[in-house]
PyMOL commands that place a pseudoatom at each C-alpha (Angstrom):
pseudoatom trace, name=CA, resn=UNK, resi=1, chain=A, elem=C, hetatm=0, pos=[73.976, 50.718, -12.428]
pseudoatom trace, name=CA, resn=UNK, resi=2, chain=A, elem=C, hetatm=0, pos=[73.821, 47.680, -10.926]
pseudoatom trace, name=CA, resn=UNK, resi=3, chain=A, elem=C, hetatm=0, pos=[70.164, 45.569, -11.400]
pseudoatom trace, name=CA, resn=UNK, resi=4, chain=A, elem=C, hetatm=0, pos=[67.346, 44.835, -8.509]
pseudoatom trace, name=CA, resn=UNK, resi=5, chain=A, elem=C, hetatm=0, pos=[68.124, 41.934, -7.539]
pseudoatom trace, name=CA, resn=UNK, resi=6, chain=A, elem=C, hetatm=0, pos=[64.965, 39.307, -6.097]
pseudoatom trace, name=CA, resn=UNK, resi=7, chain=A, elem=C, hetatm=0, pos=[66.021, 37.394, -2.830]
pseudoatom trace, name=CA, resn=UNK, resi=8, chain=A, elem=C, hetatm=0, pos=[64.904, 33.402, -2.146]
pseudoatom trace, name=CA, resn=UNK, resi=9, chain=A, elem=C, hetatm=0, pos=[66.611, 30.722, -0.377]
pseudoatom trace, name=CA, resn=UNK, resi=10, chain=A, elem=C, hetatm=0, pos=[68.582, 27.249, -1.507]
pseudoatom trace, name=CA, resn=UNK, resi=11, chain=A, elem=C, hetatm=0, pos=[69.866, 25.076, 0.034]
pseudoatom trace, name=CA, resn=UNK, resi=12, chain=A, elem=C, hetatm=0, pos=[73.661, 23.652, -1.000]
pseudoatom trace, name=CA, resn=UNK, resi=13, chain=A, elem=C, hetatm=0, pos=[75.462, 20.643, 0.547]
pseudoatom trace, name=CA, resn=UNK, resi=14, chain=A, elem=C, hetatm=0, pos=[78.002, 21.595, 2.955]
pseudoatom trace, name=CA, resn=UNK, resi=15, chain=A, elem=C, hetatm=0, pos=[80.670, 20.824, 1.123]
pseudoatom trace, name=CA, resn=UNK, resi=16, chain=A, elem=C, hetatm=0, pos=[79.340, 23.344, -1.733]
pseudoatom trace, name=CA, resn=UNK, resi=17, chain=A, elem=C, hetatm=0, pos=[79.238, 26.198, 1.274]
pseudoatom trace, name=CA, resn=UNK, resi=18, chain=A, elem=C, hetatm=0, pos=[82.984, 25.338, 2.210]
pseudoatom trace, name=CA, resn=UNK, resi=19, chain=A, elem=C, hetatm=0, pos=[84.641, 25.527, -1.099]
pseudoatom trace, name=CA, resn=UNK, resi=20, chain=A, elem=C, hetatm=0, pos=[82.061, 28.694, -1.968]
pseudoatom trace, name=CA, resn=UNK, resi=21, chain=A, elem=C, hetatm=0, pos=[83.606, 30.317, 1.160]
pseudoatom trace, name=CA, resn=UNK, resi=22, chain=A, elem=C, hetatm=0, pos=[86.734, 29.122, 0.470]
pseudoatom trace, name=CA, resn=UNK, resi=23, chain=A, elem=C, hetatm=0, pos=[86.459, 30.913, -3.360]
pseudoatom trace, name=CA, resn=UNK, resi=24, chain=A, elem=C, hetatm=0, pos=[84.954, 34.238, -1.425]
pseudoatom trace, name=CA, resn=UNK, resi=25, chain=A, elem=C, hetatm=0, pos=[87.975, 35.005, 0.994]
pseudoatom trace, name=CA, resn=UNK, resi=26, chain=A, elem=C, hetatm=0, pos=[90.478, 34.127, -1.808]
pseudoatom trace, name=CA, resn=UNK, resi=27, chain=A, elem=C, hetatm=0, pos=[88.961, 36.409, -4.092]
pseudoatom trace, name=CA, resn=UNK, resi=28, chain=A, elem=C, hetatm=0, pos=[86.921, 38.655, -1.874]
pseudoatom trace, name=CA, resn=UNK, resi=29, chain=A, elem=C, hetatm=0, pos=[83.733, 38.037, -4.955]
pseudoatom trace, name=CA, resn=UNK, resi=30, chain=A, elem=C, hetatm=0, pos=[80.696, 37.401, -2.915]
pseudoatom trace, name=CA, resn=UNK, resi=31, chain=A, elem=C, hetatm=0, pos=[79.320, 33.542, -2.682]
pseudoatom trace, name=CA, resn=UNK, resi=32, chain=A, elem=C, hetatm=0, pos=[75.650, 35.767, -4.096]
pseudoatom trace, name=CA, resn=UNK, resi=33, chain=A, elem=C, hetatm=0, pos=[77.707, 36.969, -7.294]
pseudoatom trace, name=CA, resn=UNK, resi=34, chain=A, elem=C, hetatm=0, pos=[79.200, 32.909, -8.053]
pseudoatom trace, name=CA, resn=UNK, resi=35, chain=A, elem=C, hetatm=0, pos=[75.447, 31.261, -7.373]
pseudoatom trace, name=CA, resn=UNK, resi=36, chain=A, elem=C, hetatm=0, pos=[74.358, 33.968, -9.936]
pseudoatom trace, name=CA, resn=UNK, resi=37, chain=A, elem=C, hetatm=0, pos=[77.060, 33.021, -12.320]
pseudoatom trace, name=CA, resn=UNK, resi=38, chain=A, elem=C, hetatm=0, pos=[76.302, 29.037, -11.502]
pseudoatom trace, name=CA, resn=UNK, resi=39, chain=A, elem=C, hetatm=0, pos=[72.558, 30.033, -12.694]
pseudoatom trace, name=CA, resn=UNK, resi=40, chain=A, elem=C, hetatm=0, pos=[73.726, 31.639, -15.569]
pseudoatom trace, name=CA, resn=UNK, resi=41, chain=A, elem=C, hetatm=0, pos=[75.908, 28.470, -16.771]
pseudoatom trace, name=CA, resn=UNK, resi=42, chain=A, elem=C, hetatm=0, pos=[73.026, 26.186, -16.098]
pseudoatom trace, name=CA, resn=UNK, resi=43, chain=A, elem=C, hetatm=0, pos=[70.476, 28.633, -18.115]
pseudoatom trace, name=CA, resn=UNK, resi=44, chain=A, elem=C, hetatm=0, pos=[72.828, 28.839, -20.890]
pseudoatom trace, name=CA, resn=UNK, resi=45, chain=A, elem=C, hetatm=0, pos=[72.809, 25.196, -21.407]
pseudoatom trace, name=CA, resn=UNK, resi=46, chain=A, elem=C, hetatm=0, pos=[69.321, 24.718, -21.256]
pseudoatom trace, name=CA, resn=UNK, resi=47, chain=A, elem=C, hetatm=0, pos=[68.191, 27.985, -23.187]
pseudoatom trace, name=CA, resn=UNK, resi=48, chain=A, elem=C, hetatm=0, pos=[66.861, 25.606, -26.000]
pseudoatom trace, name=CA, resn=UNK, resi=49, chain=A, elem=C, hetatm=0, pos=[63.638, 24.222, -23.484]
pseudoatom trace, name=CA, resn=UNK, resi=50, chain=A, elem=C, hetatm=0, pos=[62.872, 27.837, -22.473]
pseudoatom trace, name=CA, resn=UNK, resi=51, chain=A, elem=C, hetatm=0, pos=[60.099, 28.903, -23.735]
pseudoatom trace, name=CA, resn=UNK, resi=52, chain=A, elem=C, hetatm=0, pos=[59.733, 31.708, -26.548]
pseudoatom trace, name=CA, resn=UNK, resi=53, chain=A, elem=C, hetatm=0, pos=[63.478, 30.604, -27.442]
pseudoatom trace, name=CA, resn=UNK, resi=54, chain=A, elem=C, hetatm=0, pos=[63.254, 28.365, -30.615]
pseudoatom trace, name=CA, resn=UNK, resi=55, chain=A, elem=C, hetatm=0, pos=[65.609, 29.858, -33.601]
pseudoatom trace, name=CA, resn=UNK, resi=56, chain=A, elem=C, hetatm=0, pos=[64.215, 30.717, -37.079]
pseudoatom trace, name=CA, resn=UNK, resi=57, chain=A, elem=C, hetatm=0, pos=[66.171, 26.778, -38.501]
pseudoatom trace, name=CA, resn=UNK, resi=58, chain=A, elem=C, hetatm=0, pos=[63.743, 25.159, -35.992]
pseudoatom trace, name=CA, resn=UNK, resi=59, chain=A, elem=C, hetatm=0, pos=[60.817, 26.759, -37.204]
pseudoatom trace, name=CA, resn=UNK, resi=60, chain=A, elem=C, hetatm=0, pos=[61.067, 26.356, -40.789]
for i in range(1, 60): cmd.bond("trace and resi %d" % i, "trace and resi %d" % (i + 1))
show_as sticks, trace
zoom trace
């Protein structure tokens, strides 16, 4: 079953849009589903300065 999902607004540089597009009627995967994936890289690589994510070796 597939999640609620929350909508807001960004803004991308055109070129961004064009390849997005470009990526969506190659592959028919929405340009929603890759700026969800492209959130999930970025959070990934930051997860350390979340809060409420430090690992039991940084606490001792």
């Amino acid at each position: 079953m597939a999640r609620k999902k929350i909508s807001t607004t960004i803004y991308i540089t055109p070129e961004q849009y064009e390849l997005l597009k470009a990526l969506n009627q190659k592959t028919k995967v929405p340009v929603a589903e890759y700026i969800r994936q492209g959130i999930d890289l970025v959070l990934e690589k930051y997860k350390a300065q979340l809060p409420g994510q430090a690992t039991f070796d940084e606490l001792s």
